[in-house]
C-alpha positions as CSV (number, residue, x, y, z in Angstrom):
1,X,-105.1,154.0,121.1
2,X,-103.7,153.4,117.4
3,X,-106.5,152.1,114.9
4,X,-106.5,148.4,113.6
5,X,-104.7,149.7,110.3
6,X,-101.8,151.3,112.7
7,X,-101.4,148.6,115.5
8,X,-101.2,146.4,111.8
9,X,-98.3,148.7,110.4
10,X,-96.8,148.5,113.9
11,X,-96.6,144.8,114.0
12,X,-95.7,144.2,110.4
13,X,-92.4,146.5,110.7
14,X,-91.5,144.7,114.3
15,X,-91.7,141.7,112.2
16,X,-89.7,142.6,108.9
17,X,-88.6,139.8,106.9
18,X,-89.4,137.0,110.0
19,X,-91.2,137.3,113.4
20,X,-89.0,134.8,114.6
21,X,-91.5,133.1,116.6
22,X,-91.2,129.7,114.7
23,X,-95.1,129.8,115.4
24,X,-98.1,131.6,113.5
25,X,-99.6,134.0,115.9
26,X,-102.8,135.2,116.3
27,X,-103.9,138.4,117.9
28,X,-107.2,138.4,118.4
29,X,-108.1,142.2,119.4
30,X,-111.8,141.1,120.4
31,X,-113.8,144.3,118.6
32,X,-111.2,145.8,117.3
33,X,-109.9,143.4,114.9
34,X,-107.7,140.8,114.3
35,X,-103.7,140.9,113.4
36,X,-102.3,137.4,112.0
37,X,-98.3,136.8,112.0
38,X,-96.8,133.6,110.1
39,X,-93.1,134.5,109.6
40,X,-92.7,137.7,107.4
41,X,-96.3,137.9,106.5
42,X,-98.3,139.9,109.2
43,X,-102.4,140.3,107.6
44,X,-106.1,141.3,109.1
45,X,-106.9,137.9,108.1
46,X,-108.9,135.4,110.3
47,X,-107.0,132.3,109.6
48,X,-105.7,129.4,112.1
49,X,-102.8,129.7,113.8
50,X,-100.6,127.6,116.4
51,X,-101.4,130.1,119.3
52,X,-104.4,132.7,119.6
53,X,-104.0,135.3,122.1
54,X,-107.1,137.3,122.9
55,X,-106.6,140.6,124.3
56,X,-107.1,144.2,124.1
57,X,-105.4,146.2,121.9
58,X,-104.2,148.4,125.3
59,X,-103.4,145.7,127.0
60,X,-101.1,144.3,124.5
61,X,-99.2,148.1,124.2
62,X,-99.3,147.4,128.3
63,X,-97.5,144.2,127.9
64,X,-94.9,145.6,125.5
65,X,-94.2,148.4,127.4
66,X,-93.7,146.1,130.8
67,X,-96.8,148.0,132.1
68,X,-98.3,144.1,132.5
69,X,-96.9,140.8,133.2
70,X,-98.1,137.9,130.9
71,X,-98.9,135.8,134.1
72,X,-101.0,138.3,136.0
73,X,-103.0,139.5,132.8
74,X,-104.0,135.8,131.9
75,X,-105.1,135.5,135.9
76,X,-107.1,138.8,136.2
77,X,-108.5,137.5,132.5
78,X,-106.9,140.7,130.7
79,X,-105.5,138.2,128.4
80,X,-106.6,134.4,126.7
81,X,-104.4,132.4,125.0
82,X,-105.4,128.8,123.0
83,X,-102.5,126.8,124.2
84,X,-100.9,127.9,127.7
85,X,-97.3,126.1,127.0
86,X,-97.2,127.3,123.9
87,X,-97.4,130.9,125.3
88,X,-94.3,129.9,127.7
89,X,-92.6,128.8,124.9
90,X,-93.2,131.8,123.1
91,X,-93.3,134.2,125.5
92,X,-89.4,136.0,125.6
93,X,-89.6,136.3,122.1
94,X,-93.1,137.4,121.9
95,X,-92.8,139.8,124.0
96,X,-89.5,141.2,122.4
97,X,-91.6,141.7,119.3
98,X,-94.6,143.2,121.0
99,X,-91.9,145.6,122.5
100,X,-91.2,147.0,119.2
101,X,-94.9,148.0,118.7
């Protein structure tokens, strides 16, 4: 499993110059950290954003790799998010980005 600093050095070159998400994004790692994405600018910083997603560092390398479905993780509780529709919104191009990692 990468460290916080390598997962964030992941993220931010998936992202370049915009994440494309129209959305700030934040990853909330539970004790491993936390990764925040607002277009270009990815940071450890716990700020607000317009969706939180809680999950495990692993399961979020699971999701990317297709190893887990969004649905099933957030119905087994492998993964919370703050506003539901705005995950379906997000989700195709989330987990384009999240691919990259």
């Amino acid at each position: 499993m990468p460290t916080l600093a390598e997962f964030t050095d992941r993220i931010r070159a998936a992202v370049g110059a915009d994440s494309g998400l129209g959305k700030s994004l934040k990853l909330d790692l539970k004790s491993d950290g936390i990764v925040h994405i607002d277009g270009g600018t990815v940071s450890n910083e716990n700020k607000p954003a317009d969706l939180t997603i809680t999950a495990s560092m692993d399961n979020l390398v699971a999701l990317g790799e297709g190893r887990l479905k969004p649905a099933f993780a957030i119905m087994v509780g492998k993964l919370k998010c703050s506003d539901l529709g705005l995950l379906m919104e997000l989700e195709d191009p989330l987990l384009a980005l999240i691919a990259k990692v």
